[in-house]
MDTraj code that builds the backbone (N, CA, C; nanometers):
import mdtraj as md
import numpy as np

residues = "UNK UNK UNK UNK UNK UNK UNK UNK UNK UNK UNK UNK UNK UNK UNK UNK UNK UNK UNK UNK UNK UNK UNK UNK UNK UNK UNK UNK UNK UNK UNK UNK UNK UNK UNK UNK UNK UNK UNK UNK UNK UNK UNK UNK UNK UNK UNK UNK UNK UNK UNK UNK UNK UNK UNK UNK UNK UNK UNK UNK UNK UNK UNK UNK UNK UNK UNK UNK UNK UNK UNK UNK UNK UNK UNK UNK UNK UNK UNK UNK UNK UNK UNK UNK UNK UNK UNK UNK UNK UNK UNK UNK UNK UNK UNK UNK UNK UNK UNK UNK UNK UNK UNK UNK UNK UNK UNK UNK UNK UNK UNK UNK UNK UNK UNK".split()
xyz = np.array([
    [0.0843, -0.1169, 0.0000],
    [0.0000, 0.0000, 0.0000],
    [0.0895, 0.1241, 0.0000],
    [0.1019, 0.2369, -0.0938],
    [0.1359, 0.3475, -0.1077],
    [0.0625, 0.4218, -0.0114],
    [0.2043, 0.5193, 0.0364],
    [0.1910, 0.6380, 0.1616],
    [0.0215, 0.7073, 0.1372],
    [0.0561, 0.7576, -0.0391],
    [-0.1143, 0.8180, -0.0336],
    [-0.2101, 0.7354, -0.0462],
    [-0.2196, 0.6287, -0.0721],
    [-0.3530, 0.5552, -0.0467],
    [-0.3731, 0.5528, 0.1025],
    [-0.2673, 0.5074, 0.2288],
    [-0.2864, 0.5129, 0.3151],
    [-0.3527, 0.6248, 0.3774],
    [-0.2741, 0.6885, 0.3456],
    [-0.3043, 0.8866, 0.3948],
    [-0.4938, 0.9113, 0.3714],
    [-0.5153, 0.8599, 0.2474],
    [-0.6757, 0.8832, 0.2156],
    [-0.7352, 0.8109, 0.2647],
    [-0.7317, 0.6554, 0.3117],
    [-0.7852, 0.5758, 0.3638],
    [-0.8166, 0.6293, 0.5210],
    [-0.7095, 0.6935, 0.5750],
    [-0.7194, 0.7257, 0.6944],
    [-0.7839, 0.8756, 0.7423],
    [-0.7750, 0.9528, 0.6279],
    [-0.8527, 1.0710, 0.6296],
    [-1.0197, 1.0586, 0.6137],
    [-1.0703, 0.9583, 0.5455],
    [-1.1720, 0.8836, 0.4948],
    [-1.2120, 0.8431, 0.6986],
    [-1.1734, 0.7479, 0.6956],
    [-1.2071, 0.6952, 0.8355],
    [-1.1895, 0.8264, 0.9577],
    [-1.1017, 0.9403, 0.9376],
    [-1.0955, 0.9970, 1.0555],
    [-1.2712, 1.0993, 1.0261],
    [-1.2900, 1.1368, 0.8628],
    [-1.4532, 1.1971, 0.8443],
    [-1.5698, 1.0949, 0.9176],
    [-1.5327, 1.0010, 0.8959],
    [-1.6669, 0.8446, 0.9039],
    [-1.6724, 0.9005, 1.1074],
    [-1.5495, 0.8697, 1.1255],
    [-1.5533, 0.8769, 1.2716],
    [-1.6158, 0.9838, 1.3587],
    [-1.5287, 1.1138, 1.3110],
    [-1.5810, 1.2538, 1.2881],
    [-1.7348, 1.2791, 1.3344],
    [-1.8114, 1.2284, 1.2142],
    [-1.9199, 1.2059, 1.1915],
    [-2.0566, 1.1488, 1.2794],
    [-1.9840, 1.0418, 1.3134],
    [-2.0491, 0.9723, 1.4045],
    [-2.0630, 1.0289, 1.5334],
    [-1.8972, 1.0903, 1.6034],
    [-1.8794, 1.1466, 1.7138],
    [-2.0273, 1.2745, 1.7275],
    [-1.9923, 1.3538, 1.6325],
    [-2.0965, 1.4935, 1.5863],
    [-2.2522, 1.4748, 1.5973],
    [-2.2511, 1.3807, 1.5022],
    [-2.4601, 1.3684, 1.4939],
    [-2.5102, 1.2676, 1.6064],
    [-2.4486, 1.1607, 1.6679],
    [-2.4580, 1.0830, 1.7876],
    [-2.4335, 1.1332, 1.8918],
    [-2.3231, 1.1246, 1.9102],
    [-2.2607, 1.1509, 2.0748],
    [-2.1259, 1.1715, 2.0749],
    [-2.0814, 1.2626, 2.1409],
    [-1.9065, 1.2743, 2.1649],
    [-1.8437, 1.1683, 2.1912],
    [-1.9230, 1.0549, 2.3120],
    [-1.8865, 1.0038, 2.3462],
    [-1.9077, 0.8286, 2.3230],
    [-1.9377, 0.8461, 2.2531],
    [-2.0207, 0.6825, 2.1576],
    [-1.8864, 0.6023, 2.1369],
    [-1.9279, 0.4543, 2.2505],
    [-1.8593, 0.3789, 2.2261],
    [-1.8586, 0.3311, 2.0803],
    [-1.7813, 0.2484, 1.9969],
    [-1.7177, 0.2672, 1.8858],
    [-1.8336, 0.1044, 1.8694],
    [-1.8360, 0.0296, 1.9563],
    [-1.9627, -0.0870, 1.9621],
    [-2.0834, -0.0487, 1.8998],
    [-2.1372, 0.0873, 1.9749],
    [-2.3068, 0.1140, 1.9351],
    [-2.2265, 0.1860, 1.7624],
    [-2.1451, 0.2484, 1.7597],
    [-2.1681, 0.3347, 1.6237],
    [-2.1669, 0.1639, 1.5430],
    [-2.0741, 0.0545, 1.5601],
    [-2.0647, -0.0436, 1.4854],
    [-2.2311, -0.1307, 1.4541],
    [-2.3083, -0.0963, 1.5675],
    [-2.4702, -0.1647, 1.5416],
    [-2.4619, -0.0936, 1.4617],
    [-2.4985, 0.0303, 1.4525],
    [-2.5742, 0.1492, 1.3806],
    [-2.5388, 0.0956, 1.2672],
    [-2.4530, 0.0565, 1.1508],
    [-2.3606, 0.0131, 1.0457],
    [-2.4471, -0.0969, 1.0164],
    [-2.4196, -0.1934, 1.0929],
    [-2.4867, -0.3120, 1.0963],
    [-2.6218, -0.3686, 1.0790],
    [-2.6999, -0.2489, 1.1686],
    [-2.8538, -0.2406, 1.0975],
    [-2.8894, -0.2044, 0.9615],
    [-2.7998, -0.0560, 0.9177],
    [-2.8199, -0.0340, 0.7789],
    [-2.7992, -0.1296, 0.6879],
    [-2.6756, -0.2157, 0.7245],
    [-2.6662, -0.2997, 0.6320],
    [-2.7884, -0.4144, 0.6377],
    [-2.8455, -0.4304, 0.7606],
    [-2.9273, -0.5869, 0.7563],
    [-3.0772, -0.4736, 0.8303],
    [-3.1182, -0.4373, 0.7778],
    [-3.2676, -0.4185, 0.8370],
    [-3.3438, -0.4920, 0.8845],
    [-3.4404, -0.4880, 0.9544],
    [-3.5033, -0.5930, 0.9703],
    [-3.4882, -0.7336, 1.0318],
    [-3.4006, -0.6792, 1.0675],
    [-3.2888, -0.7962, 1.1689],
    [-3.3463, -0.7856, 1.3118],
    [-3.3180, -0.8991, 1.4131],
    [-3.3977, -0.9267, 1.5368],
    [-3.2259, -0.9310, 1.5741],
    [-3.2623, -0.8862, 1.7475],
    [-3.1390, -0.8884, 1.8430],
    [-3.0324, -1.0062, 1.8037],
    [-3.1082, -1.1301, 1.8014],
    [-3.0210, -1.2585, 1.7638],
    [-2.9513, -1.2379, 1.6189],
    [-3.0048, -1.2219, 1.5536],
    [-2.9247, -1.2231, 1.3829],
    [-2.8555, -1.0935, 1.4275],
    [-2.8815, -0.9859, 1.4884],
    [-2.7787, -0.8713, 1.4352],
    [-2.6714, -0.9107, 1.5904],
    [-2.6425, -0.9827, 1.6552],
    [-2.5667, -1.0265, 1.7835],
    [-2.4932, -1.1528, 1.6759],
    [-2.5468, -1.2022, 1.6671],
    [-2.4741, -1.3111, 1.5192],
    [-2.3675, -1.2442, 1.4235],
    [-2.4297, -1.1374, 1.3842],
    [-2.3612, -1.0312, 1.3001],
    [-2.2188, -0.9660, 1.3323],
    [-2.2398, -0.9508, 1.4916],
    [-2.1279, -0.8599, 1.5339],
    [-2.0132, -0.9076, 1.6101],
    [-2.0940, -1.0549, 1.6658],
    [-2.0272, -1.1283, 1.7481],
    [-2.0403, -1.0890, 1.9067],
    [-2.1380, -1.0296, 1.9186],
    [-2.1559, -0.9584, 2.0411],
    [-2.2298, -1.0947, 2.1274],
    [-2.2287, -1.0536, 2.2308],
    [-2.3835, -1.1306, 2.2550],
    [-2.5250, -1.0913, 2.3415],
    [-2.6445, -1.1858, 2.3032],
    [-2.7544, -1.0922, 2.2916],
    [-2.7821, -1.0201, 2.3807],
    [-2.7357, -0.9959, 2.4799],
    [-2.7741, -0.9266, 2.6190],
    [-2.6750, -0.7878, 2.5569],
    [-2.5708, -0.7938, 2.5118],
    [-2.5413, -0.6508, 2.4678],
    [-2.5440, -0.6009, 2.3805],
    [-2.5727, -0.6579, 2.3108],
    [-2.6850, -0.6431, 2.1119],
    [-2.8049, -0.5588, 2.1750],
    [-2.9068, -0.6041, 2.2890],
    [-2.9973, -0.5454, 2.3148],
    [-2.9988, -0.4244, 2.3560],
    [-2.8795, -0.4122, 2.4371],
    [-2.8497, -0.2574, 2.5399],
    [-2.8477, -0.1731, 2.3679],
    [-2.7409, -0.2523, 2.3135],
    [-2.6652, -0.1391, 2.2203],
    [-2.7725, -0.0601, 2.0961],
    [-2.8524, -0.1508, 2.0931],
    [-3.0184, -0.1400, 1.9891],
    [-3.1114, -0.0501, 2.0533],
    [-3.0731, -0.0342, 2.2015],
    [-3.2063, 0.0315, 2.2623],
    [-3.1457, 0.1460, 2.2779],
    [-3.0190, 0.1661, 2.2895],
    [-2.9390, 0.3133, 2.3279],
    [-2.9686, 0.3933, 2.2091],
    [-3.0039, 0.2674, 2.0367],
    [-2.9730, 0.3710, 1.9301],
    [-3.1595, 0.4099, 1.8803],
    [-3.2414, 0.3398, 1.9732],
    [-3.3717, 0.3522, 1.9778],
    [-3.4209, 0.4578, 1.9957],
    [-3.5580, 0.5244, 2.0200],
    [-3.5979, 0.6367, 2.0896],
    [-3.5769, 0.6978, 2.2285],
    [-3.5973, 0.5598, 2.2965],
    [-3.6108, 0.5579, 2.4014],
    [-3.4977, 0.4362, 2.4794],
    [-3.4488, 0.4643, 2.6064],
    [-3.3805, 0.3562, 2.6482],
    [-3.4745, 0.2704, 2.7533],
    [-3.3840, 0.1608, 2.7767],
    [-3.4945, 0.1066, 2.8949],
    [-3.5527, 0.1866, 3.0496],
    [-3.4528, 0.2718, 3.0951],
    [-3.4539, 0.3715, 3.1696],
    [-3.5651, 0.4497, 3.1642],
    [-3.6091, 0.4408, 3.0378],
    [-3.7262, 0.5299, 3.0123],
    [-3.6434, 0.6698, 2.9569],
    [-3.5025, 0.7532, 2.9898],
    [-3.4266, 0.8238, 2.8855],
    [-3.4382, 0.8346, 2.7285],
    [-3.4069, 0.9621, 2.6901],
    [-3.3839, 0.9114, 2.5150],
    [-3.2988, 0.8716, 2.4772],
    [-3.3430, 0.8127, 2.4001],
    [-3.2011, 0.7367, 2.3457],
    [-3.1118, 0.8403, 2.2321],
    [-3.0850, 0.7907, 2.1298],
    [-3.0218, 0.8439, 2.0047],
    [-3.1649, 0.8802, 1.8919],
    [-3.2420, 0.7945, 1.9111],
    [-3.3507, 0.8387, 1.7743],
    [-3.3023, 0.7926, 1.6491],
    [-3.2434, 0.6435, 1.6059],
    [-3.1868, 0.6333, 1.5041],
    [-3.2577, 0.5191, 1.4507],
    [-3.3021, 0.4432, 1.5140],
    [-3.3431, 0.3229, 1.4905],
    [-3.5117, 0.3091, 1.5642],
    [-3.5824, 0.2716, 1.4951],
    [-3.7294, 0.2272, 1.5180],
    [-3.7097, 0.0919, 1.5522],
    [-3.7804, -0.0301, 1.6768],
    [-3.8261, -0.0927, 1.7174],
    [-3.9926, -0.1575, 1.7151],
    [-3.9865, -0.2478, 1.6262],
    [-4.0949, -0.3060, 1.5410],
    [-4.1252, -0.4457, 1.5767],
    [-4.2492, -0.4606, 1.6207],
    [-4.2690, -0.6113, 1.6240],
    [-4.2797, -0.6677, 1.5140],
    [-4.2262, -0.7593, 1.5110],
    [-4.1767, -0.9182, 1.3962],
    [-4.3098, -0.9300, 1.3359],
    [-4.4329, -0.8794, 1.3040],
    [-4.5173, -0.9461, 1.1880],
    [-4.5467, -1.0862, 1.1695],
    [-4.4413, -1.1532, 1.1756],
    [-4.4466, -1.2942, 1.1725],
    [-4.4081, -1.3879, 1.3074],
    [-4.3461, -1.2833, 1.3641],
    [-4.3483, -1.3615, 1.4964],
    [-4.3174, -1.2778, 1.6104],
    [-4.4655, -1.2982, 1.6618],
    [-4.5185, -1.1343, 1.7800],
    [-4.4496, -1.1627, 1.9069],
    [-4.3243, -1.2461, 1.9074],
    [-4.2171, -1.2046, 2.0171],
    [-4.1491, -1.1525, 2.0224],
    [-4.0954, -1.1667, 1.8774],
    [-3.9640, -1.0735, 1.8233],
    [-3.9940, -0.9613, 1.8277],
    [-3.8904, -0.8475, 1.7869],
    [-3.8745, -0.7237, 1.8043],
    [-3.7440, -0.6814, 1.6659],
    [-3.8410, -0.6520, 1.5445],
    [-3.6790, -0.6110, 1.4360],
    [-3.6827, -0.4588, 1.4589],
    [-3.5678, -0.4260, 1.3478],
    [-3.5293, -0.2724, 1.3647],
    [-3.5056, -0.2676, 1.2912],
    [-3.5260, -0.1315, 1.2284],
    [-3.4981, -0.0499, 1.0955],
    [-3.4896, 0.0718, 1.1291],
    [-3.4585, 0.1861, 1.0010],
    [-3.3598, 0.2930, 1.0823],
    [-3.5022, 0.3907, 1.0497],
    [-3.4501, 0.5244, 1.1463],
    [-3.5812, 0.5632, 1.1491],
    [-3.5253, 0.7111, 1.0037],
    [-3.6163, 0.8138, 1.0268],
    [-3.5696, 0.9114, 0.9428],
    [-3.4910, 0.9266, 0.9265],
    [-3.4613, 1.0005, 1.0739],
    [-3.2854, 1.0602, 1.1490],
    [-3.1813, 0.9340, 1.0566],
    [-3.2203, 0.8345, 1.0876],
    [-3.1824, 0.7116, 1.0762],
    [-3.0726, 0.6983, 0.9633],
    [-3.2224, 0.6928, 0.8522],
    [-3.1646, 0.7393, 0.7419],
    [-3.0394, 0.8131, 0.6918],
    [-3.1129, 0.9894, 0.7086],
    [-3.0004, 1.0757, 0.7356],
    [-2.8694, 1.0243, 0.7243],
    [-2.8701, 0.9783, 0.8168],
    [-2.7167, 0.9765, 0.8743],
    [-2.6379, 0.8293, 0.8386],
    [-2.7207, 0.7638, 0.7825],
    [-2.6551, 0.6456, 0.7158],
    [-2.6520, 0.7255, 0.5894],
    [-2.7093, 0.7925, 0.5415],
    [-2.6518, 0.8382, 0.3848],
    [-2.5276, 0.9137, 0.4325],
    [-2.5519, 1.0355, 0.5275],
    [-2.4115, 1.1082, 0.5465],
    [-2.2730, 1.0178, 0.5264],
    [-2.2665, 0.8922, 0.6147],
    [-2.1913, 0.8080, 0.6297],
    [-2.1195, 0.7390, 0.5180],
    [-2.2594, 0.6887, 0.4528],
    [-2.2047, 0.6592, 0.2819],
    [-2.1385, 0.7337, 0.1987],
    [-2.1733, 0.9028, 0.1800],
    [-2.1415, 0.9276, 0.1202],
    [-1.9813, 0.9505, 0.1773],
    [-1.9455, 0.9996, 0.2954],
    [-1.8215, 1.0177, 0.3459],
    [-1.7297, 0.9258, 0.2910],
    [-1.7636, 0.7580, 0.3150],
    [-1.7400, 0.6812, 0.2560],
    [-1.6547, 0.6471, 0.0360],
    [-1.7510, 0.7172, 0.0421],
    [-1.7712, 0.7090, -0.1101],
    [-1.6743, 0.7881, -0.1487],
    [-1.6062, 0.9354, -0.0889],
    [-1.5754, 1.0141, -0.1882],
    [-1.3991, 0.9728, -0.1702],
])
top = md.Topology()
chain = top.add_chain()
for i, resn in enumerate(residues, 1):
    res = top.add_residue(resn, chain, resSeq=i)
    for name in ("N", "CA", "C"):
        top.add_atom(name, md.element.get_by_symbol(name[0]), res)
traj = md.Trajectory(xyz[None], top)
């Protein structure tokens, strides 16, 4: 790998990061920004498949889904990034998909990405 590919690769990741820090939280463990990623990529995903996904496991898949939710379990707000949806097909589950904000900021991300 050449100095400038490196150099852009890492300027690239210090915007992505940037980014996340800014429209989330200053202080966002680098775990929840990694759900946030993870949902965009798999929507519709239940705690188990996206804990599958990350290698996490489901007890902190759940914290990390509800922090990026409306609301936390605390009854606090959360981030507002992600909507919490019962499964349609199976009224135990609970999937997630991103909400407006959601959106937003997975495009910001992409495009940071992209250029």
């Amino acid at each position: 790998m050449t100095d400038d590919k490196m150099t852009k690769g890492l300027r690239r990741s210090d915007r992505f990061l940037t980014a996340i820090r800014s429209s989330i939280d200053d202080t966002i463990p680098v775990q929840i920004a990694h759900t946030f990623v993870k949902v965009c990529m798999n929507p519709g995903k239940g705690v188990v498949e996206l804990a599958e996904l990350t290698g996490a496991s489901k007890s902190t898949m759940s914290r990390h889904l509800l922090d990026l939710s409306e609301t936390l379990r605390t009854g606090a707000p959360g981030y507002g990034l992600l909507l919490r949806t019962v499964d349609p097909t199976n009224l135990r589950s609970v999937v997630y998909t991103l909400t407006p904000r959601g959106k937003l900021f997975r495009n910001t991300l992409a495009d940071i990405m992209e250029d």
